[in-house]
C-alpha positions in Angstrom: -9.7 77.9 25.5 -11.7 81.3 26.3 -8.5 83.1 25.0 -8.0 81.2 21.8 -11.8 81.7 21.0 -11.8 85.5 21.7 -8.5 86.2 19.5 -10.4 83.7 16.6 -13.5 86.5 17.5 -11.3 89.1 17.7 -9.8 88.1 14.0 -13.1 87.7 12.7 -14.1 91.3 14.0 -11.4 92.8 12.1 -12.0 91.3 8.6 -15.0 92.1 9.1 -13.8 95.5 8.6 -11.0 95.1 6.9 -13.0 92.8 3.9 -16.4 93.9 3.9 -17.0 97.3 5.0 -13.9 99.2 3.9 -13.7 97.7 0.3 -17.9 99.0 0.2 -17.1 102.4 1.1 -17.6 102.3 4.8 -14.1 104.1 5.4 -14.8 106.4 8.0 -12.0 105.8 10.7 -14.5 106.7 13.3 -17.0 104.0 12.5 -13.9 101.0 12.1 -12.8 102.1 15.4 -16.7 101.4 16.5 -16.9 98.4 14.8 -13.5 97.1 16.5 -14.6 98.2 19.8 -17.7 96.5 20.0 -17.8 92.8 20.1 -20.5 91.9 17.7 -20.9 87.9 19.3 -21.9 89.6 22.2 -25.4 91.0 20.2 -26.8 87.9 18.5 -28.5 85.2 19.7 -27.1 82.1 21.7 -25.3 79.7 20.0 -24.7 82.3 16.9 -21.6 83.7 18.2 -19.4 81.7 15.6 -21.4 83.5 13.0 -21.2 86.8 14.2 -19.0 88.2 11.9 -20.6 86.4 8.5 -21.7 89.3 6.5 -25.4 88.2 7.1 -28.2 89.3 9.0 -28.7 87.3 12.8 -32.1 86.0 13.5 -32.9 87.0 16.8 -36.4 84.9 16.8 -39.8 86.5 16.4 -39.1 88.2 13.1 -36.4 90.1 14.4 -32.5 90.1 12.6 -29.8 92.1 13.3 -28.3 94.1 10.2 -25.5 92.4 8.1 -22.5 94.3 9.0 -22.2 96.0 5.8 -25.8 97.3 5.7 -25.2 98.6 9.0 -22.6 100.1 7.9 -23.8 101.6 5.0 -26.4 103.8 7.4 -23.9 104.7 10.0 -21.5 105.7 7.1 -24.2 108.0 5.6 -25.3 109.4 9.5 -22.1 110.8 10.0 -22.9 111.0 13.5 -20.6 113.5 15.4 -19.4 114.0 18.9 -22.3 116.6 19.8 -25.6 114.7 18.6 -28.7 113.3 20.2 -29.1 109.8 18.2 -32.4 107.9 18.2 -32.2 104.7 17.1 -35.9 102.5 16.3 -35.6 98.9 16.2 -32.7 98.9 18.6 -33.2 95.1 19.2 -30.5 94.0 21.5 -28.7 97.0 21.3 -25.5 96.8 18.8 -26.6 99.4 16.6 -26.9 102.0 19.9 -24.0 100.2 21.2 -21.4 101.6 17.8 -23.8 104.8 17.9 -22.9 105.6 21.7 -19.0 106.1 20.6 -19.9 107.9 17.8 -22.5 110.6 19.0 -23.2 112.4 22.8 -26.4 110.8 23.7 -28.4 107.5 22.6 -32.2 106.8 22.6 -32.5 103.0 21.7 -36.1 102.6 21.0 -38.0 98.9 20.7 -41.0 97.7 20.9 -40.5 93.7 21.8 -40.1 93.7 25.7 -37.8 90.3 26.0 -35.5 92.4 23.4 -35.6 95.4 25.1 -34.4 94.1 28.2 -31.7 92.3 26.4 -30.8 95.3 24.7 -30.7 96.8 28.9 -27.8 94.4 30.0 -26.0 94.7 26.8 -26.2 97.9 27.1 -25.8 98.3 30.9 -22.2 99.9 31.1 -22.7 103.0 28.3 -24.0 105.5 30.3 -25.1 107.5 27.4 -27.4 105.2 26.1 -31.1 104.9 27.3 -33.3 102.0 26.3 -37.0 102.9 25.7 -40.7 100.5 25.1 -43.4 101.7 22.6 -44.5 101.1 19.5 -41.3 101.6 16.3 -43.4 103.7 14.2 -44.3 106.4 16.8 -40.9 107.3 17.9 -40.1 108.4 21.3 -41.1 112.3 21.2 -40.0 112.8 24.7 -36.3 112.5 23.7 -36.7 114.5 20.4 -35.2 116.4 18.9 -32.9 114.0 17.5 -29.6 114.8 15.1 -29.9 111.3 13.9 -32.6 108.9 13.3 -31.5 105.5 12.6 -34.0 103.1 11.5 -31.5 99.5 12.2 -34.3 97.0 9.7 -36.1 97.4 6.6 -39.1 99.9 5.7 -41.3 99.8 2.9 -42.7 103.4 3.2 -41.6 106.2 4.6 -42.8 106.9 8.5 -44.3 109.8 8.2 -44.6 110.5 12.2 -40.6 110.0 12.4 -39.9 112.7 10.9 -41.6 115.2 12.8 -38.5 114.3 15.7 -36.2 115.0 13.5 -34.1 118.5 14.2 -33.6 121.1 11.4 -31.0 119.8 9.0 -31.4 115.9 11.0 -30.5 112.6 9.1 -32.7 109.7 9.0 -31.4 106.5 7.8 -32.9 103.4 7.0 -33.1 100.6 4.6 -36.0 101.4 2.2 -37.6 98.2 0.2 -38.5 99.5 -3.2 -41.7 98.9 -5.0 -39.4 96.7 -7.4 -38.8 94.3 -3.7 -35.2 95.3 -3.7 -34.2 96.8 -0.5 -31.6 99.2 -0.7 -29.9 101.7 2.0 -31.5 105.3 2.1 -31.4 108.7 4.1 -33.4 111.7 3.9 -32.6 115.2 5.8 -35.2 117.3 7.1 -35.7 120.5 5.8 -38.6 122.5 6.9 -41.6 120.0 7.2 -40.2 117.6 4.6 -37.9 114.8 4.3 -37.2 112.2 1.6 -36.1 109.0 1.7 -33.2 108.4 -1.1 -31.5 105.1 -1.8 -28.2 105.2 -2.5 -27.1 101.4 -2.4 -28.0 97.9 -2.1 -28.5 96.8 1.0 -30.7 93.8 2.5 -32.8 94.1 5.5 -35.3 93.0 7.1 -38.8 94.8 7.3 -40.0 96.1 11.0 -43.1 95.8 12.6 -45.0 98.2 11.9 -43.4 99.7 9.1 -44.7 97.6 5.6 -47.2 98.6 3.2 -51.2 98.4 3.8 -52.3 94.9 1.8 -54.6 95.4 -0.7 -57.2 92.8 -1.3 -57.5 91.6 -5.0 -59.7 89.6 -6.4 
């Protein structure tokens, strides 16, 4: 039975690819060999494994989601991580974002600020040995790993962190998805170049917003 339901994940994993991220411009043969190598069931929570592969984000309880597959995609499509690069990811959750990242780049900081997650993110994670999970708070960073190549923010935004960017290397990409002041969320990346960055959309793309990352409320009468 445990064969028959890996190859039924294992078929799932690759239309994944095959029908949602290719056809969307995630085309990169690098990041389909990530996706194929890492077995998304193993990231969501229990008793979501049979929906692993729906293009949908998980609920991991608490407020938290992984990515659909395609918006994930979209960012790592756009990071163009390479071979040589020091990768920080914020909102790492339970780790599957860090876990495609850590065949695409050098080195992995996997930043998150919900300590059950974090440790869940610690035995996922427990056999890349170029992957570090980090506590503290999302919108602070983790300034003892910086400078970083690539930031990639893995949930939704609603303005652009500020503090972020100041880990970011010369020339650095941050990615995240960026929920417009129409409420359409939509994937965006900025580069740094000197002391600023800008965050620019450049598709559709659901997430869902991070702690610490949404809008001061304004009280109105």
């Amino acid at each position: 039975m445990a064969t028959v339901v890996n190859a039924s994940l294992l078929a799932a994993r690759m239309a994944m690819i095959e029908s949602q991220l290719k056809p969307c411009g995630v085309v990169s043969p690098r990041i389909s060999a990530a996706f194929l190598q890492v077995a998304r069931e193993q990231y969501v929570a229990a008793g979501r494994r049979g929906l692993a592969y729906v293009d949908a984000a998980q609920p991991l309880g608490n407020g938290r989601a992984l990515l659909a597959p395609l918006s994930l995609g979209l960012l790592l499509e756009e990071a163009a991580a390479q071979p040589h690069e020091h990768v920080l990811v914020v909102g790492a959750a339970t780790g599957y974002s860090a876990a495609l990242l850590a065949s695409l780049a050098s080195s992995v900081v996997a930043l998150e600020c919900d300590p059950a997650l974090a440790e869940t993110a610690r035995a996922n994670l427990r056999d890349s040995t170029n992957v570090s999970v980090v506590e503290g708070p999302l919108d602070r960073g983790w300034a003892d790993g910086a400078p970083y190549d690539v930031m990639l923010i893995d949930g939704a935004v609603e303005q652009q962190p500020a503090e972020l960017a100041s880990q970011l290397a010369e020339g650095g990409r941050m990615l995240a998805i960026l929920i417009g002041a129409d409420g359409v969320s939509r994937a965006a990346r900025g580069i740094r170049r000197g002391a600023s960055l800008s965050l620019e959309p450049f598709a559709e793309a659901p997430g869902q917003l991070l702690p610490s990352f949404g809008k001061a409320r304004q009280f109105r009468f």
